[in-house]
C-alpha positions as CSV (number, residue, x, y, z in Angstrom):
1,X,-8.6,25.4,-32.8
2,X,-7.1,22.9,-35.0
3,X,-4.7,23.7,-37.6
4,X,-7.4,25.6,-40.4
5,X,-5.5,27.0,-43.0
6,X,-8.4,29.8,-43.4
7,X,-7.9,30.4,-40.0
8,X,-3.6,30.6,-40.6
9,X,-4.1,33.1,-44.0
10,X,-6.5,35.3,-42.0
11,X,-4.4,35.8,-38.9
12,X,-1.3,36.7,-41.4
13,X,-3.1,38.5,-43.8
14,X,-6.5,39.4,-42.3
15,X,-7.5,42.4,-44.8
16,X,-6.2,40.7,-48.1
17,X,-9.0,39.9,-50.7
18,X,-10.0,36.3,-49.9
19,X,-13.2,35.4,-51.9
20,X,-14.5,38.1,-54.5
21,X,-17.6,38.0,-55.9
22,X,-20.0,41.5,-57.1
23,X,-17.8,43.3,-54.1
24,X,-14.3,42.0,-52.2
25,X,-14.3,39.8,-49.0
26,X,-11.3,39.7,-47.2
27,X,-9.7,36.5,-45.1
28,X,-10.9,37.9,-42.1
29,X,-14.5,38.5,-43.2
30,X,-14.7,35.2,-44.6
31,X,-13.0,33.2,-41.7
32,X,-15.6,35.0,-39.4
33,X,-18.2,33.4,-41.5
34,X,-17.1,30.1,-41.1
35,X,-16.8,30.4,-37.6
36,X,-20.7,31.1,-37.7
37,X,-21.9,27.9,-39.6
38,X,-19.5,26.2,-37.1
39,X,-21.8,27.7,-34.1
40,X,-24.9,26.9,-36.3
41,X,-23.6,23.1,-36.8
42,X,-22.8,22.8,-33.7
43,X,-26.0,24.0,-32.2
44,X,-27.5,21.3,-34.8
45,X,-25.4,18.3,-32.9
46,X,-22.6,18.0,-35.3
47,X,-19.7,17.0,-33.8
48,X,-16.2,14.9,-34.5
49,X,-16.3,12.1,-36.6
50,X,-20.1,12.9,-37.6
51,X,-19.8,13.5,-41.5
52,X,-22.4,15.9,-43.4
53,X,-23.7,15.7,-47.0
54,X,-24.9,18.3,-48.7
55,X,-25.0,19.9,-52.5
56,X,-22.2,21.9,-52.9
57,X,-22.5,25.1,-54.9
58,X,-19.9,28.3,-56.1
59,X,-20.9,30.5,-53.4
60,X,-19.1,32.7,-50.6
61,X,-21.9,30.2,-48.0
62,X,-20.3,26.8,-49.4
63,X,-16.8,27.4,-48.8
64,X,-17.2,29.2,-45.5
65,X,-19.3,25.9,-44.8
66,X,-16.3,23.3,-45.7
67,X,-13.8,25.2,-43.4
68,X,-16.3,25.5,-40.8
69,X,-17.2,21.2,-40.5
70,X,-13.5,20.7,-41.0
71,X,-13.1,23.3,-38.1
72,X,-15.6,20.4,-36.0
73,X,-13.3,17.8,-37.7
74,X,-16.4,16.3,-39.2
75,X,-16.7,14.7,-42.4
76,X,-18.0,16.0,-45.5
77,X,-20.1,14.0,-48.3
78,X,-19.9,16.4,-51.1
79,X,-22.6,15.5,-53.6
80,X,-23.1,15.9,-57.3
81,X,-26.4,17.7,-57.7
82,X,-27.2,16.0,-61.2
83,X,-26.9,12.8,-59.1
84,X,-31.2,11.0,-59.0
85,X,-33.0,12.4,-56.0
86,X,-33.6,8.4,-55.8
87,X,-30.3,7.5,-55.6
88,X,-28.9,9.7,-52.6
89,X,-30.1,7.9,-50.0
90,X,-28.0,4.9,-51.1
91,X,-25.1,7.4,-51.4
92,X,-26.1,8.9,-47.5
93,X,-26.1,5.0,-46.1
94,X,-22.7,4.0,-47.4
95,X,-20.8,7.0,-46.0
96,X,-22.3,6.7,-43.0
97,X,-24.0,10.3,-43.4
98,X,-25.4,11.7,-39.8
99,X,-26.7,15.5,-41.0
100,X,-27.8,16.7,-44.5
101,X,-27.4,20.1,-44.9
102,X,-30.8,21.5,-46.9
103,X,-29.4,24.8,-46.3
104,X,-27.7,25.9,-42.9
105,X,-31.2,26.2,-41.2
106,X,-32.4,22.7,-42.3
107,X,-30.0,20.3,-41.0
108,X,-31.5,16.9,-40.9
109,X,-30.2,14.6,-38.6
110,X,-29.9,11.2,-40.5
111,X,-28.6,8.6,-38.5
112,X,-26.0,8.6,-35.0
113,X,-23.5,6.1,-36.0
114,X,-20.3,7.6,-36.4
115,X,-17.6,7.2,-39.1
116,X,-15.3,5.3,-39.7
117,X,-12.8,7.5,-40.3
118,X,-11.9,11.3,-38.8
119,X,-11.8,14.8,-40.9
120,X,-11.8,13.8,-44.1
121,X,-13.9,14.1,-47.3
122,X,-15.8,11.8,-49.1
123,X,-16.1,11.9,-53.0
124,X,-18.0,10.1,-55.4
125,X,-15.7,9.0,-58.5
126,X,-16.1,9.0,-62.0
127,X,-15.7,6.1,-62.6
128,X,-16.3,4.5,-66.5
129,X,-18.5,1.9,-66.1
130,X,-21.4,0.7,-63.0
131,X,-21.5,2.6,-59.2
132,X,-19.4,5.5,-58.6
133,X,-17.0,4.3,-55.8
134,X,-16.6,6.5,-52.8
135,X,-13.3,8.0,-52.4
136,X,-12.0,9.1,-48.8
137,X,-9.2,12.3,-48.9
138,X,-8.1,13.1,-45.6
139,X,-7.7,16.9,-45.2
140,X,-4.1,16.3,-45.2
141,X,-3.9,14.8,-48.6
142,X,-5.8,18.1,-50.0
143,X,-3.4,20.1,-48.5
144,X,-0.3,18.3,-49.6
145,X,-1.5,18.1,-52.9
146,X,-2.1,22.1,-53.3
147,X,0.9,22.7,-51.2
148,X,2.6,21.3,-54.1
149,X,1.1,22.2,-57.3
150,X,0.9,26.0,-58.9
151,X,2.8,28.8,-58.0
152,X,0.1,31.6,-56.5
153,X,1.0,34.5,-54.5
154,X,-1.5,36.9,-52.9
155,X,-1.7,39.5,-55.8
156,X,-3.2,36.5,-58.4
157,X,-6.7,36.1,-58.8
158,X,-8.1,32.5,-59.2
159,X,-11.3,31.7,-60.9
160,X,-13.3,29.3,-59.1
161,X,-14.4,27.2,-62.6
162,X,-14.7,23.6,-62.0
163,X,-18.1,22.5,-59.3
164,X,-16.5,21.7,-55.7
165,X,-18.3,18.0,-55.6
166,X,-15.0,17.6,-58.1
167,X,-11.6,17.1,-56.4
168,X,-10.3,19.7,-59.3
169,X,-12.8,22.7,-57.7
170,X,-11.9,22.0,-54.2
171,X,-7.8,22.3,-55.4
172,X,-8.8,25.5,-56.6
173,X,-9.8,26.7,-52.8
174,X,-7.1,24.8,-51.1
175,X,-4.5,26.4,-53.4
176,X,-5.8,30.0,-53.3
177,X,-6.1,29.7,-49.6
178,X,-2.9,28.8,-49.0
179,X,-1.5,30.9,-51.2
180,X,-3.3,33.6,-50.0
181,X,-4.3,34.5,-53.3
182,X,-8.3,35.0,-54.2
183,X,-10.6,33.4,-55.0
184,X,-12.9,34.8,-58.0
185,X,-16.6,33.9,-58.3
186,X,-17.6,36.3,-60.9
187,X,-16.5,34.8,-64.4
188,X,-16.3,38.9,-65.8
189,X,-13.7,40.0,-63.4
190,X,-11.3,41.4,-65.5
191,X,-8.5,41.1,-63.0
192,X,-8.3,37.0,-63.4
193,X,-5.3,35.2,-63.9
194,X,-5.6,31.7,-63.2
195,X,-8.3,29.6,-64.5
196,X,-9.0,25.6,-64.6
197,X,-10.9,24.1,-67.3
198,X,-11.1,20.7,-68.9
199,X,-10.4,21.2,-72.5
200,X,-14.1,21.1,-73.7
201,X,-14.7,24.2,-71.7
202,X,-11.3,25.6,-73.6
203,X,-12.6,24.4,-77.2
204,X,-16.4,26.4,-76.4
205,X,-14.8,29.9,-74.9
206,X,-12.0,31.6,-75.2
207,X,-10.2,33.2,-72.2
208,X,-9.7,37.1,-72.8
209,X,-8.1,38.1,-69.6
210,X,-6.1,41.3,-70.2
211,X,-3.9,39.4,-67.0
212,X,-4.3,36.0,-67.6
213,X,-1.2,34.1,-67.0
214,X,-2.5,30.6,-66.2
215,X,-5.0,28.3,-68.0
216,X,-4.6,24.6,-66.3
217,X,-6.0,22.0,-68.4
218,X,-6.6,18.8,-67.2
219,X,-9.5,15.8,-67.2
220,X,-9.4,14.9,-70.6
221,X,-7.0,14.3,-72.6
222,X,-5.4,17.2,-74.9
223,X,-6.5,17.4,-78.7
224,X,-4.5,21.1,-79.2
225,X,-4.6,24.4,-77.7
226,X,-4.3,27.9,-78.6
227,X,-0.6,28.8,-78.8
228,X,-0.8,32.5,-77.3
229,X,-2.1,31.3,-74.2
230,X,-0.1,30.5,-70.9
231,X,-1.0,26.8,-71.2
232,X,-0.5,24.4,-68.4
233,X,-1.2,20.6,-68.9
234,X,-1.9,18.6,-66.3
235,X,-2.7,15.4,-65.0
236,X,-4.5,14.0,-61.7
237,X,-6.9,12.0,-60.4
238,X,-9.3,11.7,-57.3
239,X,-7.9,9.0,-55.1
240,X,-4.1,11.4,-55.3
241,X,-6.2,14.5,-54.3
242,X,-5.9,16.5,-57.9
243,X,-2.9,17.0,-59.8
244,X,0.0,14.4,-60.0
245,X,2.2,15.6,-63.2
246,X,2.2,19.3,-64.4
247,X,3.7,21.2,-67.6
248,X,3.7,24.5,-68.9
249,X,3.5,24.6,-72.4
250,X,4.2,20.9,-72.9
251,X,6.0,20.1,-75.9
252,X,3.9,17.6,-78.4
253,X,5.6,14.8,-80.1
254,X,3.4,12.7,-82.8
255,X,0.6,14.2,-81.2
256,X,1.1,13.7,-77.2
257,X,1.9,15.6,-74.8
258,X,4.7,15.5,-72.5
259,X,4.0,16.8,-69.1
260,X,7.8,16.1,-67.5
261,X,8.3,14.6,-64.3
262,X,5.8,14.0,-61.1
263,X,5.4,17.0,-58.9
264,X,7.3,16.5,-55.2
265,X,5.7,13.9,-53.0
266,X,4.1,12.4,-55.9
267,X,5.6,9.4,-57.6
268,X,4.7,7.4,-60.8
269,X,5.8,4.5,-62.5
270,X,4.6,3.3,-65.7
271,X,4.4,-1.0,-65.9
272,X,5.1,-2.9,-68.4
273,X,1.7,-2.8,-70.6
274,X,1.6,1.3,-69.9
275,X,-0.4,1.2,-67.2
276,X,0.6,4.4,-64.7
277,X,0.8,3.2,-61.2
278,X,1.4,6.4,-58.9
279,X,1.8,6.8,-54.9
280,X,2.3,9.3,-52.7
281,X,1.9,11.6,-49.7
282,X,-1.3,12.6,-51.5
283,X,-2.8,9.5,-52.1
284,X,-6.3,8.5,-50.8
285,X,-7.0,7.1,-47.8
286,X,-9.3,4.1,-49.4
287,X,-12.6,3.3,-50.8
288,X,-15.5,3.3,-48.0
289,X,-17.3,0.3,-48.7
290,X,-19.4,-1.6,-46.2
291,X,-18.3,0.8,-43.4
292,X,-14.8,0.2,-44.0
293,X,-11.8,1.9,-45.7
294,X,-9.9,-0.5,-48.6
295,X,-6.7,0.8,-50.1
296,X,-6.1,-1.3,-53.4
297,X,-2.6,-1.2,-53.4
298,X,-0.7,-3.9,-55.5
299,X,2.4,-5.6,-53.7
300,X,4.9,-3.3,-55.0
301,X,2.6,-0.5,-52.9
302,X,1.2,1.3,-56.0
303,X,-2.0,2.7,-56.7
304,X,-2.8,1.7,-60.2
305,X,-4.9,4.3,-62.1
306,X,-6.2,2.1,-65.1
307,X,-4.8,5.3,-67.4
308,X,-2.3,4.3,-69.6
309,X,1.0,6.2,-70.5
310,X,4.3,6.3,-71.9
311,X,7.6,7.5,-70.7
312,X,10.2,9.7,-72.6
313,X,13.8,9.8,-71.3
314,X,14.1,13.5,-71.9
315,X,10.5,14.9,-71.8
316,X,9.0,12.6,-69.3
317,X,5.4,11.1,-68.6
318,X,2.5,11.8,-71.9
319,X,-1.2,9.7,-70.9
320,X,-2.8,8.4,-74.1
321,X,-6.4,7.1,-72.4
322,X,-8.1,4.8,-70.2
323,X,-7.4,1.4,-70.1
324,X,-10.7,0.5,-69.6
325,X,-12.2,2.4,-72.5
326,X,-10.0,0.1,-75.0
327,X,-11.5,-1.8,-77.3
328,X,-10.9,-4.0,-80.5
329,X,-11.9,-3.7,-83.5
330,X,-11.0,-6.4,-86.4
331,X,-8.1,-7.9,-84.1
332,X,-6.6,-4.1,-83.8
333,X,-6.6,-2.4,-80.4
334,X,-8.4,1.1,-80.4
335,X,-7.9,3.5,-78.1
336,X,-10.8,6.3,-78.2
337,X,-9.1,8.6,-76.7
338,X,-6.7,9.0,-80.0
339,X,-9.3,9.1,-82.5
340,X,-11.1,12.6,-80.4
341,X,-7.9,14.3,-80.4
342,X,-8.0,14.4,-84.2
343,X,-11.2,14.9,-84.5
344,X,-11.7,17.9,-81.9
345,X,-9.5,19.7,-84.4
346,X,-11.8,20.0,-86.7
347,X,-13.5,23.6,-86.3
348,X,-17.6,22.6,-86.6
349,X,-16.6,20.1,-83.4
350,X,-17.4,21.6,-80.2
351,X,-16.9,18.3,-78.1
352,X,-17.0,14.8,-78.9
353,X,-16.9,10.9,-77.4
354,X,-15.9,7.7,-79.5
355,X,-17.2,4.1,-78.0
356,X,-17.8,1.2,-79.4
357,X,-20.8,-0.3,-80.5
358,X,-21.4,-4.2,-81.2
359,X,-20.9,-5.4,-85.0
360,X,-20.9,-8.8,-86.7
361,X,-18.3,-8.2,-88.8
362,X,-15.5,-6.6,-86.8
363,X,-16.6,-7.5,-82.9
364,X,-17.3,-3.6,-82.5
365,X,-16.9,-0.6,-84.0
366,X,-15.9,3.1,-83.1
367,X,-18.8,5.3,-83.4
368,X,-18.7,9.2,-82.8
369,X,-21.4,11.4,-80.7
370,X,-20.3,14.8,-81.9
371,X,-21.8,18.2,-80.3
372,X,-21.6,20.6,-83.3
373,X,-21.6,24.4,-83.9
374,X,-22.2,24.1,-87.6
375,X,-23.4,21.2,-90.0
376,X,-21.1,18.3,-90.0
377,X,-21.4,14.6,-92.3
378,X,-20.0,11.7,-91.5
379,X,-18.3,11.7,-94.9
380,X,-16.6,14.8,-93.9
381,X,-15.2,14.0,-90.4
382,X,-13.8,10.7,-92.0
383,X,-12.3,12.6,-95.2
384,X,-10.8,14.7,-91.9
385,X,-9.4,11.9,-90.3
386,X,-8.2,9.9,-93.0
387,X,-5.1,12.0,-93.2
388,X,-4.1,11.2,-89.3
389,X,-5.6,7.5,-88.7
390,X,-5.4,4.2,-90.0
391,X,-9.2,3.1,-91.8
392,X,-9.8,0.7,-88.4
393,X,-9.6,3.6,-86.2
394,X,-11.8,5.9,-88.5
395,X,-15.8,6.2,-86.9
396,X,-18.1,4.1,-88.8
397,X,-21.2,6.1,-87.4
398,X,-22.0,9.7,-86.7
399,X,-24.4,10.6,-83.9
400,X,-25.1,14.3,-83.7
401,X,-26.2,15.3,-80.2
402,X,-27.1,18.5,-78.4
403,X,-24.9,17.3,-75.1
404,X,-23.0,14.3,-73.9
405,X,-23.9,12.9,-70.4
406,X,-21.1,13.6,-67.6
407,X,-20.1,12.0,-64.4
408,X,-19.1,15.8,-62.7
409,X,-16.4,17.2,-65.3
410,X,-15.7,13.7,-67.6
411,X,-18.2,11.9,-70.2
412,X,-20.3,8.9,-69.3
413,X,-19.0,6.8,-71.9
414,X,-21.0,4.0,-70.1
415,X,-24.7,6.0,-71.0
416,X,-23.3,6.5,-74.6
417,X,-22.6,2.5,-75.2
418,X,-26.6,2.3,-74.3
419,X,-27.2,4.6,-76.5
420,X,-29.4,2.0,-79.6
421,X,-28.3,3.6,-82.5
């Protein structure tokens, strides 16, 4: 058996809590279940270097089914479930998929031809504009990354929050595991203490956990958050395996916030028009594209993340956006990113997106999609904003909407710009 660490916590610590859902199941009981879907697969013809898509969902089943097709050193294809039933089997042919998993029994066999590459996981990312690219983590990169991230011991209790097709959720199982801390299924537990959300999630509930004593935010950038909660910013991407930079409590100066210096065997450098170039023991192992791995490095043997940031000497690294979601606006650079910090500070907001649409004038404009919990004007959120933005950066357009499209956690900004307003 190779080196599982499921297998490693439930040797050490067989009769700790380990998943907990309506009742408590411990490493042991879950480590036996994986090592019945890796019979089941098995008897279904998967085997090394065979890698197997399926939808993943927050259940006992689904992570017992990752360890066991890492346990056959398979691949997985972890798919969004919003993703067009259309579109998959575009998805299943570029990652060379072999078995789709229905449920465990209904395992299609798709195809023979093996892999290109061995135990590792394929995601689909973001991505702000055209086809998500495929991102291949080896299992090695996931553990290094939660190796290397949160403190958790076995007595903390760790809500499973964000889906597992997103690198973020499948942190959350690698850390726990590790740790040997649980992992919590049922959002009413009362015992919780760790949770991950992006901020939206933060802005529409409030955490009441009589022992909370983590809430990581990450995935969007920070407009404010509650001061009487244990706070910890972070910031991560896909192709380094989650989380790159992390700060509890991170002071805020003019706005930003400062999330210190990269976490070990992480490193990031910020170039010359603020664009954050980070490498790694974490970082990917390429895009797959025409059955092949590419790993975009630049010469220097950096990873460049298209975010942009800034560097202070005493409080370290802050991210102010994308650099692809810049535009300009009358000859004046706008970054949207700015203008929905301000404006998620304003209490009828619930969660919001600024892109720019075309106009004669000005080349483009910033227009707001707003999801609202109360009646808002557009004369009102630009009285608001007036106080904290120049008139250039202020939206010219308010679209009320019940939702804003995502790509897994973050906005399509892409379906937005469609949007004929």
């Amino acid at each position: 058996m190779y080196n599982c660490p499921l297998k490693k916590s439930a040797l050490e610590a067989p009769h700790l809590p380990c998943i907990i859902d309506q009742r408590c199941f411990t490493f042991q009981e879950i480590d036996q279940l994986a090592d019945t879907y890796l019979e089941k697969c098995s008897r279904a013809g998967i085997s090394i270097s065979n890698t197997v898509a399926f939808h993943p969902s927050l259940s006992i089943e689904c992570i017992a089914l990752l360890f066991a097709l890492w346990r056959l050193k398979a691949n997985i294809f972890l798919i969004n479930p919003k993703i067009p039933q259309k579109e998959i089997p575009s998805f299943l042919k570029r990652t060379s998929t072999t078995h789709f998993i229905h449920n465990l029994s209904n395992i299609e066999c798709i195809q023979t031809k093996p892999s290109c590459f061995d135990t590792s996981l394929c995601l689909l990312t973001s991505g702000s504009t055209g086809t998500p690219k495929i991102a291949v983590l080896s299992l090695k990169n996931l553990l290094i990354n939660a190796s290397h991230s949160l403190s958790l011991h076995e007595k903390h209790r760790y809500l499973l929050s964000l889906p597992l097709f997103h690198v973020g959720g499948l942190g959350i199982i690698l850390r726990s595991i590790l740790a040997k801390a649980a992992i919590v299924l049922d959002q009413k537990n009362p015992l919780i203490t760790h949770i991950s959300y992006v901020p939206t999630h933060l802005y529409r509930s409030f955490p009441l956990y009589k022992h909370l004593e983590c809430v990581l935010l990450g995935g969007a950038p920070i407009g404010s958050y509650p001061e009487n909660l244990p706070i910890h910013v972070t910031y991560g991407l896909t192709e380094m395996g989650s989380m790159v930079l992390l700060k509890k409590k991170p002071p805020s100066i003019d706005g930003l916030y400062y999330l210190g210096a990269p976490l070990f065997k992480r490193e990031v450098h910020i170039h010359t028009d603020g664009e954050i170039w980070v490498k790694g023991e974490c970082l990917f192992q390429g895009y797959l594209e025409h059955d092949a791995l590419t790993l975009p490095l630049n010469q220097e043997g950096w990873f460049q993340t298209k975010d942009i940031g800034q560097f202070h000497p005493e409080y370290g690294i802050t991210i102010i956006g994308r650099k692809d979601w810049q535009f300009i606006s009358g000859g004046e650079n706008i970054q949207p990113e700015e203008i929905e910090k301000y404006i998620k500070m304003m209490p009828e907001i619930e969660d919001v997106a600024v892109v720019p649409k075309k106009d004669a004038e000005f080349g483009e404009i910033p227009i707001a999609f707003a999801v609202i919990n109360k009646e808002l004007t557009l004369a009102s959120l630009q009285s608001y904003t007036q106080d904290f933005l120049p008139n250039y950066k202020i939206p010219k357009k308010l679209v009320i909407v019940s939702s804003l499209p995502k790509t897994g956690i973050k906005i399509d900004r892409q379906k937005l710009i469609e949007i004929d307003i």
